[in-house]
N, C-alpha and C positions, 0 to 999 in steps of 0.2 A: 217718904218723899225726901230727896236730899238737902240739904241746908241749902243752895244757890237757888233752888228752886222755891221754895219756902219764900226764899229775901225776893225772889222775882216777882212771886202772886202778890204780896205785900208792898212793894214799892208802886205796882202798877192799880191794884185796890183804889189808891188814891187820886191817880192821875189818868184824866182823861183822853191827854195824849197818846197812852201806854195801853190804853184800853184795847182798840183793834191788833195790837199784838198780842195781849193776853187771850183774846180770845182765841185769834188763831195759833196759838201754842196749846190753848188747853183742849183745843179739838183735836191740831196732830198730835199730843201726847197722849191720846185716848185711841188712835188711828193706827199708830205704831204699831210692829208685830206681821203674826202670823194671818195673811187674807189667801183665803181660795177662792179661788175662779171660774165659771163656765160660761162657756163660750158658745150661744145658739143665733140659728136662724129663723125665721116663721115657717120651717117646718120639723127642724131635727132640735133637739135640747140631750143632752148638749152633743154637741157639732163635733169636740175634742175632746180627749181625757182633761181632766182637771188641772190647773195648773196651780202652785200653791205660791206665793210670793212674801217675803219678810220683809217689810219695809222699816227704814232705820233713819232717824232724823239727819238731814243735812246741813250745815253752815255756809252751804255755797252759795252766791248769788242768782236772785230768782229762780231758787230750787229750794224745797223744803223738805222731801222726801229722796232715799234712794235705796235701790234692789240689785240684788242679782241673783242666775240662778243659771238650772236649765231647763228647757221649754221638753215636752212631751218624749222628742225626739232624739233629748241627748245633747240640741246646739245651745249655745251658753248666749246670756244677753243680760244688760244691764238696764236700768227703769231711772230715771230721773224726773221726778212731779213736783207740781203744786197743790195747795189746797188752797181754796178763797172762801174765810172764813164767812162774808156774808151773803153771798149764794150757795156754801155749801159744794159747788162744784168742784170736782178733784180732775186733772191732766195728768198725764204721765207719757212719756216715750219708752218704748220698749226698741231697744238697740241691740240687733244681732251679731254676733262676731262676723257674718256674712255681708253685714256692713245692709241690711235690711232694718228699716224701722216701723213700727206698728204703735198707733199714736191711739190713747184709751182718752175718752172723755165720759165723765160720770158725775152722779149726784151723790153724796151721801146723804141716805133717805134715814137712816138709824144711825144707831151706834157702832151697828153689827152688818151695816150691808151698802152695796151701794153699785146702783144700776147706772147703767150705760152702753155707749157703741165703742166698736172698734173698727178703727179708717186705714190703712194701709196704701202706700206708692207716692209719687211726688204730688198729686192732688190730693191726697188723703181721703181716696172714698172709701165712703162707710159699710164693710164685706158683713161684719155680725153685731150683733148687742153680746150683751153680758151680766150676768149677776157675779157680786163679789160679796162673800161673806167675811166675815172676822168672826169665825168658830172653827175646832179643829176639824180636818178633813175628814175624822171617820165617823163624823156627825152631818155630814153634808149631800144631803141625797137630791 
């Protein structure tokens, strides 16, 4: 663990103000990394190939997370989330270079996983769910 972060668990250990930051740092720094994806409906599992995403801490405002990658098909898109550390619920927008966005809302149920839907178009209806693991992908059946 590095020295800034050290002096952060420590400064905030004592104070109650600092508390719901700590906590929510010490969930996305345990969130961070390598999550795969699938994508089903109630009747196909999964729906698309997998998608694998690396998620990497943010400092931008009202964004704590951010990705990128490319989707199944080869098109390129960028993820920018939250996580709200006392429901555990994780958001993210997925932003296509086609200028499409595909908007995830989910729970983190573990350490390792975390279910939800995904909404698509200017009303954001909800087309599939999804499971999302934080384990490598050639572990993921």
């Amino acid at each position: 663990m590095t020295c800034w972060l050290r002096m952060l668990f420590a400064i905030c250990k004592f104070s109650h103000a600092c508390s719901p930051l700590l906590v929510t740092f010490k969930i996305l720094f345990h969130s961070l990394g390598e999550w795969n994806v699938f994508i089903y409906d109630t009747e196909t599992y999964p729906i698309r190939p997998m998608l694998t995403l690396h998620f990497h801490y943010s400092a931008q405002e009202n964004e704590h997370f951010t990705a990128s990658g490319l989707d199944f098909d080869g098109e390129g898109f960028t993820v920018r989330g939250t996580l709200d550390s006392d429901s555990l619920d994780v958001r993210w927008t997925a932003t296509y270079n086609t200028d499409l966005d595909i908007y995830y809302t989910g729970r983190l149920v573990d350490q390792y996983t975390i279910l939800g839907t995904r909404a698509s178009g200017a009303i954001q209806h909800v087309d599939f769910s999804f499971v999302m693991k934080k384990i490598p992908a050639e572990y993921l059946i």
